[in-house]
Backbone as CSV, one residue per row, in Angstrom:
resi,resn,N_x,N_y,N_z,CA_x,CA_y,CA_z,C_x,C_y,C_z
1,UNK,140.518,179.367,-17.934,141.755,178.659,-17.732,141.799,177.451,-18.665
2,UNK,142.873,177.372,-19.465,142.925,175.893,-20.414,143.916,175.001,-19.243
3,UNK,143.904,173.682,-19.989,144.580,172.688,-19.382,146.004,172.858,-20.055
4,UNK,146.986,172.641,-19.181,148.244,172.878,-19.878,149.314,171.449,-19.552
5,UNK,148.470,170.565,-18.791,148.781,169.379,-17.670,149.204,168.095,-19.270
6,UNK,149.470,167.290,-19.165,149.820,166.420,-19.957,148.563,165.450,-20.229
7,UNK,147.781,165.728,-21.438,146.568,164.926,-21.329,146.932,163.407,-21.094
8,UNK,145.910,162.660,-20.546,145.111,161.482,-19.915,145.304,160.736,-21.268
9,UNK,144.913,159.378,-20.883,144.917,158.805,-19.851,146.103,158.452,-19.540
10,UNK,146.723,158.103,-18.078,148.228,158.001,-17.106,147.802,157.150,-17.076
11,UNK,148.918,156.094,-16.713,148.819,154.775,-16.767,149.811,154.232,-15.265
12,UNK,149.773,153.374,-14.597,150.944,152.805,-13.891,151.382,151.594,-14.178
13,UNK,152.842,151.772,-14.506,153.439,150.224,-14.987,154.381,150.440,-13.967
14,UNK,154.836,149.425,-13.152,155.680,149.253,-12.025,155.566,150.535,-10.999
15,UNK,156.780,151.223,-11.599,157.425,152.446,-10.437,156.903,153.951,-11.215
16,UNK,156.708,153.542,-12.418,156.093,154.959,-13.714,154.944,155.038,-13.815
17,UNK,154.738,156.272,-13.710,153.185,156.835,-14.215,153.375,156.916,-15.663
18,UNK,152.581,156.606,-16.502,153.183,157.114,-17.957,152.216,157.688,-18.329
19,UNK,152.129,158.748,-19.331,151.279,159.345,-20.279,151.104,158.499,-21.844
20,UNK,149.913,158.324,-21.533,148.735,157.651,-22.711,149.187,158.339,-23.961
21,UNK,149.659,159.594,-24.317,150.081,160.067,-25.353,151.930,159.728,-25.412
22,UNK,151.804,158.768,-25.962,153.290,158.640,-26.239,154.267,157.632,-24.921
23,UNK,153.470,157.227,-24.101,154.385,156.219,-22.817,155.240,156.720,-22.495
24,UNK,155.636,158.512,-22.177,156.867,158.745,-21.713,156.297,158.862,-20.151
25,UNK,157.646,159.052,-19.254,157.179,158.650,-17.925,157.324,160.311,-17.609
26,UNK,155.855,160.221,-16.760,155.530,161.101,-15.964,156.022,161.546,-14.683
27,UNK,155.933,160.153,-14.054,156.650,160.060,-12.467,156.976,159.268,-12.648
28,UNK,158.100,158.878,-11.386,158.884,157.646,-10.822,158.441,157.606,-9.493
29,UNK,157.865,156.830,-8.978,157.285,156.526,-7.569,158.820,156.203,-7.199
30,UNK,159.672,156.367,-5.707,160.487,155.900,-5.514,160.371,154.520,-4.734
31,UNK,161.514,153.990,-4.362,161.166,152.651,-3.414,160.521,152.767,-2.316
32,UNK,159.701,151.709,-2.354,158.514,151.636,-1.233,159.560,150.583,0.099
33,UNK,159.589,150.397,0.974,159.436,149.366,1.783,158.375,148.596,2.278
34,UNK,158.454,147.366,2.517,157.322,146.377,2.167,155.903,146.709,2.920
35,UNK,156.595,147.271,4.181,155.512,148.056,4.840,154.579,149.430,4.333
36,UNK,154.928,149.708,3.100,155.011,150.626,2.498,154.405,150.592,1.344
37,UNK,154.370,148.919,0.751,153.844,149.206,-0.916,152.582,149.236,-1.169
38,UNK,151.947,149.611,0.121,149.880,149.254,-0.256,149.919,150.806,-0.369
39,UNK,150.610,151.433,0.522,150.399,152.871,0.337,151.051,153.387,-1.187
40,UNK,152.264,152.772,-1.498,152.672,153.378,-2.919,151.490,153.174,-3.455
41,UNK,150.902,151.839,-3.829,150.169,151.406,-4.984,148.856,152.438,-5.020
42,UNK,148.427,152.649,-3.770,147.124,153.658,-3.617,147.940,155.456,-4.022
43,UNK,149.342,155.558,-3.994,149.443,156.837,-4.351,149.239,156.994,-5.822
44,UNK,149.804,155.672,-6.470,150.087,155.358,-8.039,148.884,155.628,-8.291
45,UNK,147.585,154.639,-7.837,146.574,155.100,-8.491,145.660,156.240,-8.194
46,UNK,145.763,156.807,-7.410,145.239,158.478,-7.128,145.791,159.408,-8.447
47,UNK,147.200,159.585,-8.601,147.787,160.103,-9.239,147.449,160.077,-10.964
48,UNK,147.649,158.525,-10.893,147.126,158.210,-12.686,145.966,158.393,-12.956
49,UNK,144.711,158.812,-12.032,143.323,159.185,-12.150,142.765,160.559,-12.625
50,UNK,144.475,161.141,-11.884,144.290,162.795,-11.519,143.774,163.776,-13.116
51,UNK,144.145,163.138,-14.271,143.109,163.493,-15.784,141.909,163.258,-15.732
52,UNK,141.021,162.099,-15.494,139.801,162.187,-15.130,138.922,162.405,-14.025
53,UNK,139.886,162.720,-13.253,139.118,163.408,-12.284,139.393,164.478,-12.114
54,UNK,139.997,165.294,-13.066,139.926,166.803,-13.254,138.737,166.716,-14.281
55,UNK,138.218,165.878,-15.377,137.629,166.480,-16.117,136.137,166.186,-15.988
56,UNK,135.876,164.945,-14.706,134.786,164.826,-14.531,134.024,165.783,-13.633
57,UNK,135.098,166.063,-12.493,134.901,167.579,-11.960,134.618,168.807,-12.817
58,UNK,135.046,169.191,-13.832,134.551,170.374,-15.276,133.538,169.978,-15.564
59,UNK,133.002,168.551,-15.876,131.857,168.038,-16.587,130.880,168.721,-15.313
60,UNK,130.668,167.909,-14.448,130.117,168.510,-13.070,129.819,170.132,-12.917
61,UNK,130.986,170.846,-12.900,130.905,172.343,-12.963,129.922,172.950,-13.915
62,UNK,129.804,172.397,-15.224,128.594,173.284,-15.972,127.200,172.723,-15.854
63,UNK,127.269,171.640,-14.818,125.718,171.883,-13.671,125.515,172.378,-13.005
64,UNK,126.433,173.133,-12.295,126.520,174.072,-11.432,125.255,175.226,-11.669
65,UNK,124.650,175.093,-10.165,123.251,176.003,-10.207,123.476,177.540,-9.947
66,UNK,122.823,178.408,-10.931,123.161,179.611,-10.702,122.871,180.105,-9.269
67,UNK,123.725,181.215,-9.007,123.751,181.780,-7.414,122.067,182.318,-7.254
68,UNK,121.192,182.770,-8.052,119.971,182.513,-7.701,118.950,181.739,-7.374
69,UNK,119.630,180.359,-7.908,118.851,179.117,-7.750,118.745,179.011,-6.259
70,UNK,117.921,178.257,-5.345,117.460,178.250,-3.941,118.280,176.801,-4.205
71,UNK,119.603,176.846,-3.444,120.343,175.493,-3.102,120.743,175.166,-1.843
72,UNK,120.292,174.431,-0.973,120.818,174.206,-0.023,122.665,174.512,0.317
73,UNK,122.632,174.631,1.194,124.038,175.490,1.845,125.120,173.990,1.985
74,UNK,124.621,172.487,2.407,125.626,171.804,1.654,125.998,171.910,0.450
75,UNK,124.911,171.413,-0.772,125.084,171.480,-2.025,126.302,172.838,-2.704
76,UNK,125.771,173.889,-1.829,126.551,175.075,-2.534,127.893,175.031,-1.834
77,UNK,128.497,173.645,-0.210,129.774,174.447,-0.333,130.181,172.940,-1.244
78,UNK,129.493,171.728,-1.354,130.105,171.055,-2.775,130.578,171.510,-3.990
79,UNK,129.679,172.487,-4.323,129.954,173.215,-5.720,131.210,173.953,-5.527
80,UNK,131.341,174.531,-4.454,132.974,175.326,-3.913,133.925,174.564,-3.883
81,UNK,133.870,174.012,-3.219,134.536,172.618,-3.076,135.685,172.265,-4.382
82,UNK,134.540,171.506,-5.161,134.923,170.998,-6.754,135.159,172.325,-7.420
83,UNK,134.992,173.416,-7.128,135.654,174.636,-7.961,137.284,174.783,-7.583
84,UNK,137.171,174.925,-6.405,138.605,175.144,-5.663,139.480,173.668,-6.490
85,UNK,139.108,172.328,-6.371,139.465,171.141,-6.291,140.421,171.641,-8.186
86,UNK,139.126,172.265,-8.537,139.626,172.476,-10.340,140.940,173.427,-10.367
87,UNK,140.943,174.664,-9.634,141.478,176.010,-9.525,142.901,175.255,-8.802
88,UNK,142.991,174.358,-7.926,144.221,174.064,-7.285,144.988,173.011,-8.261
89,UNK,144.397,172.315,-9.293,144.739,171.352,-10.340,145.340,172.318,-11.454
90,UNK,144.928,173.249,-11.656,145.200,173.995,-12.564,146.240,175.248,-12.444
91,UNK,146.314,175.340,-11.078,147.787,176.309,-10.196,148.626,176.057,-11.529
C-alpha cells in the first residue's frame, strides 16, 4: 500500500490544519464554544500529528518479529494493533 494522504508535516494555525507542502488548508476545525476549546485544541493536535504517527508506526512495523519468533501474546496483539492502526489510516 503507498501513501496517497497529503504528506506531513500539518500544521495548526487558528481554526486550519495546513499542509507543510504549500500552506493550503487541510481542515477547518469549526467553532468551538468556550466550554469546548480545550477539546478543539486537543482534536487540532491529534489530527496535525496524524503524518507522523502514521510513519512512526511503519518505522515500528519493519521490527516486527517474525510469526516464528517466541513473542509473548501482549507484544503480538501490539504488533496487530499498530498494523490495523496503519491499514485503517490508509482505508
Amino acid at each position: 500500500m503507498i501513501n496517497t494522504h497529503t504528506p506531513g508535516p500539518w500544521t495548526v494555525d487558528g481554526k486550519y490544519i495546513l499542509s507543510g507542502c504549500g500552506n493550503y488548508h487541510l481542515a477547518f476545525l469549526t467553532n468551538a464554544d468556550d466550554d469546548q476549546i480545550e477539546e478543539w485544541k486537543a482534536n487540532a493536535s491529534l489530527i496535525s500529528a496524524a503524518p507522523e504517527l502514521l510513519e512512526a508506526l511503519e518505522m515500528l512495523m519493519a521490527q516486527e518479529p517474525s510469526k516464528s519468533c517466541n513473542v509473548n501474546a501482549y507484544d503480538r496483539a501490539c504488533w496487530q494493533y499498530a498494523n490495523e492502526a496503519i491499514s485503517k489510516a490508509k482505508a
